[in-house]
The first five atom37 places (N, CA, C, CB, O) and aatype in JSON, in Angstrom:
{
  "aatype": [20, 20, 20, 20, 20, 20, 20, 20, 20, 20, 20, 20, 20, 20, 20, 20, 20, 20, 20, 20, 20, 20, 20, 20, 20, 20, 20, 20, 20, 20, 20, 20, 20, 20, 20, 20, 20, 20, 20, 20, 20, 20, 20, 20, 20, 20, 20, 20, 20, 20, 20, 20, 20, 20, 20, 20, 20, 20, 20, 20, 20, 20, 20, 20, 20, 20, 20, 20, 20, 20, 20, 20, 20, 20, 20, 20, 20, 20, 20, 20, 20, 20, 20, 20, 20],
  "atom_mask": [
    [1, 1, 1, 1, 1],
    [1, 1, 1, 1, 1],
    [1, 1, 1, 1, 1],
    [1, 1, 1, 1, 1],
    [1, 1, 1, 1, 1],
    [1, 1, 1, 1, 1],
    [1, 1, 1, 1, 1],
    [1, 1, 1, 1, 1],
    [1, 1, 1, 1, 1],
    [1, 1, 1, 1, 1],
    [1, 1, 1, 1, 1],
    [1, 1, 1, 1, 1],
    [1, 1, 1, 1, 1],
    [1, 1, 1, 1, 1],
    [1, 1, 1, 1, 1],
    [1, 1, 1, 1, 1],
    [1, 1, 1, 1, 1],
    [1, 1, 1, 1, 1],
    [1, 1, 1, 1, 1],
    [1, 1, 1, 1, 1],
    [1, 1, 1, 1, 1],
    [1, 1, 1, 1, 1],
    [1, 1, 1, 1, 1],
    [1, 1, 1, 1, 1],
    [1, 1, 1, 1, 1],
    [1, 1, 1, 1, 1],
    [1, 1, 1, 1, 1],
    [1, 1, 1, 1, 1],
    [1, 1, 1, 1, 1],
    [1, 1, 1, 1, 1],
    [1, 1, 1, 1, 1],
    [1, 1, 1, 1, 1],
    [1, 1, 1, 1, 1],
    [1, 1, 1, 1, 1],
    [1, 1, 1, 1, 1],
    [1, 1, 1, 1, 1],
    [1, 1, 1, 1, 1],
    [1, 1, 1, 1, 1],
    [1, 1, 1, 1, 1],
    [1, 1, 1, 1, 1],
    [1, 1, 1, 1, 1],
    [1, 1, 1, 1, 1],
    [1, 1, 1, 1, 1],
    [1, 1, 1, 1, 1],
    [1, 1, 1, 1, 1],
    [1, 1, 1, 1, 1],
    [1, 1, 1, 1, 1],
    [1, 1, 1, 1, 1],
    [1, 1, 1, 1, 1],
    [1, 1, 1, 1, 1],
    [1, 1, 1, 1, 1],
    [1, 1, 1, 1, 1],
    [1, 1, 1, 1, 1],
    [1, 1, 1, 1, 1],
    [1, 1, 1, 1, 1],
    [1, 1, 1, 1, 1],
    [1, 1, 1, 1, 1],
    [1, 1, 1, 1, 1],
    [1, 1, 1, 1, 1],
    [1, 1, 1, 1, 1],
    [1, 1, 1, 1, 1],
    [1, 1, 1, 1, 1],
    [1, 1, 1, 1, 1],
    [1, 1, 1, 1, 1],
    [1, 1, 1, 1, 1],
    [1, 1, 1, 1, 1],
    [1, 1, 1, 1, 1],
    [1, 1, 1, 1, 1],
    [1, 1, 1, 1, 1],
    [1, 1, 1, 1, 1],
    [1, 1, 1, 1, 1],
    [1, 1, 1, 1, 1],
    [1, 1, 1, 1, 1],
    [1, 1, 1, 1, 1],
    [1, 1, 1, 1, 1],
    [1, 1, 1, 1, 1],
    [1, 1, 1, 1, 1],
    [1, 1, 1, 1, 1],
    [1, 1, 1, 1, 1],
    [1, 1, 1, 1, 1],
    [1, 1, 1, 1, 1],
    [1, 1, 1, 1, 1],
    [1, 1, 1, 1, 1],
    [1, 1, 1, 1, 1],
    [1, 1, 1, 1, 1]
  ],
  "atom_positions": [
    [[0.85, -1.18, 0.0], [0.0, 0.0, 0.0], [0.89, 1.24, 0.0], [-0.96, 0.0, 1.22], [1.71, 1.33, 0.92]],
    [[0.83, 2.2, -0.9], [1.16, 3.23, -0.72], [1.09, 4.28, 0.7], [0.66, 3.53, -1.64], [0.05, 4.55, 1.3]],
    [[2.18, 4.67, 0.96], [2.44, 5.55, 1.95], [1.1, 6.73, 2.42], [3.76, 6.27, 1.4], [0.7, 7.0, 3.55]],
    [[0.55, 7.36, 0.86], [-0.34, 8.27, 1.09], [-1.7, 7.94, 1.13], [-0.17, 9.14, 0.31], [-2.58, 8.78, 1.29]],
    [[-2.02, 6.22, 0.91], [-3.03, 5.72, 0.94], [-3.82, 6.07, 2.6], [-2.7, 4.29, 0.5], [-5.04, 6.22, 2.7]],
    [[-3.08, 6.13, 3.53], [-4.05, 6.54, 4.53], [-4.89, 7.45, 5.03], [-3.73, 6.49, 5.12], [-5.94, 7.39, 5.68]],
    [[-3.8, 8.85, 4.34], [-4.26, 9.9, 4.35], [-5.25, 10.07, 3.25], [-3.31, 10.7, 4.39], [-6.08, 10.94, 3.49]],
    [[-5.34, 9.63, 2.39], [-6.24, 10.07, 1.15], [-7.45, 9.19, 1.85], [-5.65, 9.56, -0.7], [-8.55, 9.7, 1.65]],
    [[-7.46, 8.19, 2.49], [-8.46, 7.16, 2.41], [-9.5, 8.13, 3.83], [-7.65, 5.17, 2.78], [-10.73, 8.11, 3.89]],
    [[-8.81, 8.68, 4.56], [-9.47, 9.46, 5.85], [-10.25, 10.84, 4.94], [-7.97, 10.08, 7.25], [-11.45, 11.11, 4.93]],
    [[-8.96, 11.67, 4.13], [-9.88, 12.5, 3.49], [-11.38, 12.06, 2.81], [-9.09, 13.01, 2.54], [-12.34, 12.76, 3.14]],
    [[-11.61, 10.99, 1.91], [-12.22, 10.05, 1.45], [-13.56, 10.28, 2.53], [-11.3, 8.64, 1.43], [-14.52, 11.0, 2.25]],
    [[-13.44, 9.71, 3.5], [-13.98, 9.49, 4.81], [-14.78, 10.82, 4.98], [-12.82, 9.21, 5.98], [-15.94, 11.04, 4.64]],
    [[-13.66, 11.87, 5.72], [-14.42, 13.02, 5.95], [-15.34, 13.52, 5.18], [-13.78, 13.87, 6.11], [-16.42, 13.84, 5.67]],
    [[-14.99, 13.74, 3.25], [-15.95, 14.16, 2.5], [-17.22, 13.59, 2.6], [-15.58, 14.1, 1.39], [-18.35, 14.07, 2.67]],
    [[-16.78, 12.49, 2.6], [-17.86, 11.6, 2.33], [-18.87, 11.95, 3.08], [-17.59, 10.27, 2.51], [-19.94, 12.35, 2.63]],
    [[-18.61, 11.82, 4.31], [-19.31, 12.16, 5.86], [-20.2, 13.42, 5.33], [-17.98, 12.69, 7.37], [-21.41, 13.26, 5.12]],
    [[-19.64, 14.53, 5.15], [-20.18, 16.13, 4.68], [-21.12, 15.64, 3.37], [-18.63, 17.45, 4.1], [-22.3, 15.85, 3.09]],
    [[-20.52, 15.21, 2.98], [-21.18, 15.12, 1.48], [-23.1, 14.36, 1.4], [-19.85, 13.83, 0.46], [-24.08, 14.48, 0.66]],
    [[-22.71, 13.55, 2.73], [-24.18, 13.04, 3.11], [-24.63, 13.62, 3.89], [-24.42, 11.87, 3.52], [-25.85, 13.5, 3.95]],
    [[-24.04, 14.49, 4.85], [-24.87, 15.38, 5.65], [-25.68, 16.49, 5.07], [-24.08, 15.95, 6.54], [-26.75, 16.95, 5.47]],
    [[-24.67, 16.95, 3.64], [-25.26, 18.03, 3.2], [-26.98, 17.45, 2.39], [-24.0, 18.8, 2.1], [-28.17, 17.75, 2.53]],
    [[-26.12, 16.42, 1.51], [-27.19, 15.46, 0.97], [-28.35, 15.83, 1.81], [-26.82, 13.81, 1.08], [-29.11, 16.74, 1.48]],
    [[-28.54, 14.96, 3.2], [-29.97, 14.77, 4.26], [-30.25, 16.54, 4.63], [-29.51, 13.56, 6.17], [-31.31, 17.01, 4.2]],
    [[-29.71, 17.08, 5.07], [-30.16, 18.89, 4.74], [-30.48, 19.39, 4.0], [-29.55, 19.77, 4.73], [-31.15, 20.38, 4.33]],
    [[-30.28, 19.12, 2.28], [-30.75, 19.25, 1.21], [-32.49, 18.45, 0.89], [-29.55, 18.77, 0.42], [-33.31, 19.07, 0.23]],
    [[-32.78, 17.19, 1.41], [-33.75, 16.99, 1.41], [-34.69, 17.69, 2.3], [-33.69, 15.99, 1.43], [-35.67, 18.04, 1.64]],
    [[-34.78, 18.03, 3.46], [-35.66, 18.98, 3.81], [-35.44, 20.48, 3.94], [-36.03, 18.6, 4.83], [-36.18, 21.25, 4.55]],
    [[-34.32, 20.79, 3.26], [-34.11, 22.31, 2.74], [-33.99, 22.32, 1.14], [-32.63, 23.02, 3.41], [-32.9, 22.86, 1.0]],
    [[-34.41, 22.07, 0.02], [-34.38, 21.87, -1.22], [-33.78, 23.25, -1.5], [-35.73, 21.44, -1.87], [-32.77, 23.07, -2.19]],
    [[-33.93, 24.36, -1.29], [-34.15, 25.84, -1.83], [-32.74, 26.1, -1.33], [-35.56, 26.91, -1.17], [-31.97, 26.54, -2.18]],
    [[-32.14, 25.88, 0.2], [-30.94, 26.87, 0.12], [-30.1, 26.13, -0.33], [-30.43, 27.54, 1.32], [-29.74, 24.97, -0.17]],
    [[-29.58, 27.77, -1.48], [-28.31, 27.87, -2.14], [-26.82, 27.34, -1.52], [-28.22, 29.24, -2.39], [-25.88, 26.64, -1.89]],
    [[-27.1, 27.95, -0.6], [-25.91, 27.95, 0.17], [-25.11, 26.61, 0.25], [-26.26, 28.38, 1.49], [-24.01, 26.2, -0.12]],
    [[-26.27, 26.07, 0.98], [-26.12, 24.23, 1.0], [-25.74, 23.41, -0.12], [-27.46, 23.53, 1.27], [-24.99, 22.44, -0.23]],
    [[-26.47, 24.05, -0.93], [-26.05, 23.55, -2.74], [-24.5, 23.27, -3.23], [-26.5, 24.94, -3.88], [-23.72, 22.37, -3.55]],
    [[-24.65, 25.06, -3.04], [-23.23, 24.98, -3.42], [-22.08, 24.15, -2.27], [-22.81, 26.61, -3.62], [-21.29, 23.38, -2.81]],
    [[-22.01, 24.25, -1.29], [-21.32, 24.16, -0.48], [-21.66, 22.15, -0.97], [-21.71, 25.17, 1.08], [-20.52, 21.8, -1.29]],
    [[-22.28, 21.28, -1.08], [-22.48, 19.98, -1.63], [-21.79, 19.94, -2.99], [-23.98, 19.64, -1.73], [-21.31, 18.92, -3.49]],
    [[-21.8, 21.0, -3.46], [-21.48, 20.68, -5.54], [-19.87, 20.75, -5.17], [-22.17, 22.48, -7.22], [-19.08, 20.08, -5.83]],
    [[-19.24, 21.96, -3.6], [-17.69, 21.64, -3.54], [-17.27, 20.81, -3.31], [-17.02, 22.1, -2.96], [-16.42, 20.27, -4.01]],
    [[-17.86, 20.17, -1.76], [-17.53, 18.99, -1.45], [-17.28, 17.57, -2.06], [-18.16, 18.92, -0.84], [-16.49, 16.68, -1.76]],
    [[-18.38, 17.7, -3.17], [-17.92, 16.52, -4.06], [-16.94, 16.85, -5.86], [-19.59, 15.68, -4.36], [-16.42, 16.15, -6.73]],
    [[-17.14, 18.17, -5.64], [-15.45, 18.4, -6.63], [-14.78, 17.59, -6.07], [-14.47, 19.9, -6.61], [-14.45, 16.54, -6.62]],
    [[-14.4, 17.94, -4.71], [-12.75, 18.25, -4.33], [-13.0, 16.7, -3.86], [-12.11, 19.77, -2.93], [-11.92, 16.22, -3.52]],
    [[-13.74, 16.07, -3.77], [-14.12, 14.29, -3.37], [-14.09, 13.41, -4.8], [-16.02, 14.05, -2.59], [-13.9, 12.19, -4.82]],
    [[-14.27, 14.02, -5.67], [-13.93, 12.73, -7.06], [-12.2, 12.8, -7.0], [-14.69, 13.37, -9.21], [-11.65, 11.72, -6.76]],
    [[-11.57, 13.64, -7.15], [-10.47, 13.65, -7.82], [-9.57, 13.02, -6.78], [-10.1, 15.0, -8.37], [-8.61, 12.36, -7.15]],
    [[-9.82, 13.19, -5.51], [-9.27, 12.22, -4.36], [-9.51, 10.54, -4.04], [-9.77, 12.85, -3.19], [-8.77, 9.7, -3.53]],
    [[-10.7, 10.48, -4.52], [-11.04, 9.18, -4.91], [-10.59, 8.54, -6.12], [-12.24, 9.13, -4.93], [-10.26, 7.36, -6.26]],
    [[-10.64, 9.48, -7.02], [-9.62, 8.81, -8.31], [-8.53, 8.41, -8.38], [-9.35, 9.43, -9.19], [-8.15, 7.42, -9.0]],
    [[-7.53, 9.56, -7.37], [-6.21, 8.78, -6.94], [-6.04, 8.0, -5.87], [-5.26, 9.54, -6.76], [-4.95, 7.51, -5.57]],
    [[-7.46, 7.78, -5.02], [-6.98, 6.97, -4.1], [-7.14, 5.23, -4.73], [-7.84, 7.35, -2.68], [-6.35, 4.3, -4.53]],
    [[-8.07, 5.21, -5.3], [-8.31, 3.96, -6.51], [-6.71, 3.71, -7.32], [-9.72, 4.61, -7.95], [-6.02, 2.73, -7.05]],
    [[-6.33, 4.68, -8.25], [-5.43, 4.2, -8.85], [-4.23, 4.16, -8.12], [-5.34, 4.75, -9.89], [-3.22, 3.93, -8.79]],
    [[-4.06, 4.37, -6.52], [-2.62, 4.39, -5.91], [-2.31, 2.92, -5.16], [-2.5, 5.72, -4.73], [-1.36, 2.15, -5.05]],
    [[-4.11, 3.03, -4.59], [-4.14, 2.4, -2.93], [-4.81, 0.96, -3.77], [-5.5, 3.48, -1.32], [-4.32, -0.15, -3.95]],
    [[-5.87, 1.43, -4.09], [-7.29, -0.15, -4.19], [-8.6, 0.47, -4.33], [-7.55, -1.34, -2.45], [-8.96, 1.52, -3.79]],
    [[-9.35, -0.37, -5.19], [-10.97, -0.04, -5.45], [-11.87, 0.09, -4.66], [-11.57, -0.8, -6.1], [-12.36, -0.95, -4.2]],
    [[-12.38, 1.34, -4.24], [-13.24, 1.67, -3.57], [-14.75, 1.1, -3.39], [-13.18, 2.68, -3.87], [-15.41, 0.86, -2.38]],
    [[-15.01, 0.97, -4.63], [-16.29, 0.47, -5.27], [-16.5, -0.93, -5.73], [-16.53, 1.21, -6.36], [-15.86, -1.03, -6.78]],
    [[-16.98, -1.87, -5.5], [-17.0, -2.95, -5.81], [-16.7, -3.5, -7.74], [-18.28, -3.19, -5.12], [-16.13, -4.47, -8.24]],
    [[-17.48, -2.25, -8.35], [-17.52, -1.93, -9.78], [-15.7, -1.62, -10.67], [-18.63, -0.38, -9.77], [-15.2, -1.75, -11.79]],
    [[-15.26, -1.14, -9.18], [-13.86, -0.72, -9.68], [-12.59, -1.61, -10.02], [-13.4, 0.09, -8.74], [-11.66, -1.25, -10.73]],
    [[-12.73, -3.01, -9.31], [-12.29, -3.83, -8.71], [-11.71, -4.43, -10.27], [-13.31, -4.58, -7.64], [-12.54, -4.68, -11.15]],
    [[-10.55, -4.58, -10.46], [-10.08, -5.25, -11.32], [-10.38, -4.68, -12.94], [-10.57, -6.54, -10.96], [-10.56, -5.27, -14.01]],
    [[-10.33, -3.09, -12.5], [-10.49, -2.44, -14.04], [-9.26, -1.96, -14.13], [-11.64, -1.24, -14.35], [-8.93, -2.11, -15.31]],
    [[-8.36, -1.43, -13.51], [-6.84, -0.82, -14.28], [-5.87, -2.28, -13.73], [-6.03, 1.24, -13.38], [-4.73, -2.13, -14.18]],
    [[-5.96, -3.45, -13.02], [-4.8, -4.08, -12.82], [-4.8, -5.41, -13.67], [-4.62, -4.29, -11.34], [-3.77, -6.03, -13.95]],
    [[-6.14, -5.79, -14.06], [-5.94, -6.46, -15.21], [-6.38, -8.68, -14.15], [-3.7, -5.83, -16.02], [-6.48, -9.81, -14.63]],
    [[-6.48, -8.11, -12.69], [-6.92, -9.09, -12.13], [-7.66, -9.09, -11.05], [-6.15, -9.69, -11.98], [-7.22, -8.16, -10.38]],
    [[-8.59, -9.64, -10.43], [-9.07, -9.46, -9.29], [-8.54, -9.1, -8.28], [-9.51, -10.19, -9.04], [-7.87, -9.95, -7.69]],
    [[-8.66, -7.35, -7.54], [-7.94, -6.97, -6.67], [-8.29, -6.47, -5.31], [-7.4, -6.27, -7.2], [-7.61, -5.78, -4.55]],
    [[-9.94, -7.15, -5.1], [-10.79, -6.5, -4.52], [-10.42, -6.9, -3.07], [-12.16, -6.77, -5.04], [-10.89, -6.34, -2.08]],
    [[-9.49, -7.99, -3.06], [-9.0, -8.08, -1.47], [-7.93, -8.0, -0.84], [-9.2, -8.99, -0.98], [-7.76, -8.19, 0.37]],
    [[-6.89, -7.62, -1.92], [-6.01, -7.04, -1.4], [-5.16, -6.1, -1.11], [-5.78, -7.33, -1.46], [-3.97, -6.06, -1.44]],
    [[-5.89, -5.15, -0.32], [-5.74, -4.4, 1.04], [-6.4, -4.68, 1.39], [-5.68, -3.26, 1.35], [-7.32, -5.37, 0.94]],
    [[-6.02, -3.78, 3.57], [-6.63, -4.59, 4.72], [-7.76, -3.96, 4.62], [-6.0, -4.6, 6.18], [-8.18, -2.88, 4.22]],
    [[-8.22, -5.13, 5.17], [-10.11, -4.71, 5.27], [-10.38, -3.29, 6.47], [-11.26, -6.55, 6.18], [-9.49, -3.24, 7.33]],
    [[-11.16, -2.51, 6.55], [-11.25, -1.48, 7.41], [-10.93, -1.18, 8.61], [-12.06, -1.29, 7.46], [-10.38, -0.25, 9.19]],
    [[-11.64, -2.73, 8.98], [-11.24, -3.4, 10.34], [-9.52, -3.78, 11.12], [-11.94, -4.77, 10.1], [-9.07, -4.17, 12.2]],
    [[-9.11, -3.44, 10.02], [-7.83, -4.37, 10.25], [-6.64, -3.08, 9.97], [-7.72, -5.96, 8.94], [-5.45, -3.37, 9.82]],
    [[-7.18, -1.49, 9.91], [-6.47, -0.35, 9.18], [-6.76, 0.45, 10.69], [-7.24, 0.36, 7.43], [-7.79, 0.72, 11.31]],
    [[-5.14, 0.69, 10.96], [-5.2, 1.87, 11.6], [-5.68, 3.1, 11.42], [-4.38, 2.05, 11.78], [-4.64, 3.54, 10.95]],
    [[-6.45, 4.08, 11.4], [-7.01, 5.61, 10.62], [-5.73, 6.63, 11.79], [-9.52, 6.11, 11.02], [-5.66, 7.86, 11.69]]
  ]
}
């Protein structure tokens, strides 16, 4: 595993976290802007970290799993459980 895989994988984490909070605030606030935008950043700055955390670390997504290495790679890295944060 790459060195920066931990840190990218926590950033990963945090967005993620925001990114559904804003999500569930957005359903019973539809109208503010604010929230909008502040959701449309959070998941900018969340693809392109996930893109390199896929092509550095391992597939995030079950879908991802064995598309750039050419073999089934979906288990090796440690399972969540087994990763210091």
């Amino acid at each position: 595993m790459n060195g920066n895989c931990p840190t990218l994988l926590r950033q990963i984490m945090e967005l993620s976290f925001t990114s559904l909070e804003l999500a569930l605030f957005l359903d019973t606030h539809p109208g503010c802007q604010d929230a909008l935008s502040d959701f449309r950043r959070v998941n900018e700055k969340l693809r392109p970290i996930m893109d390199e955390y896929q092509r550095a670390c391992a597939p995030l997504v079950l879908s991802e799993a064995g598309m750039n290495t050419g073999r089934w790679n979906w288990i090796d890295e440690p399972w969540p459980w087994e990763m210091n944060y």
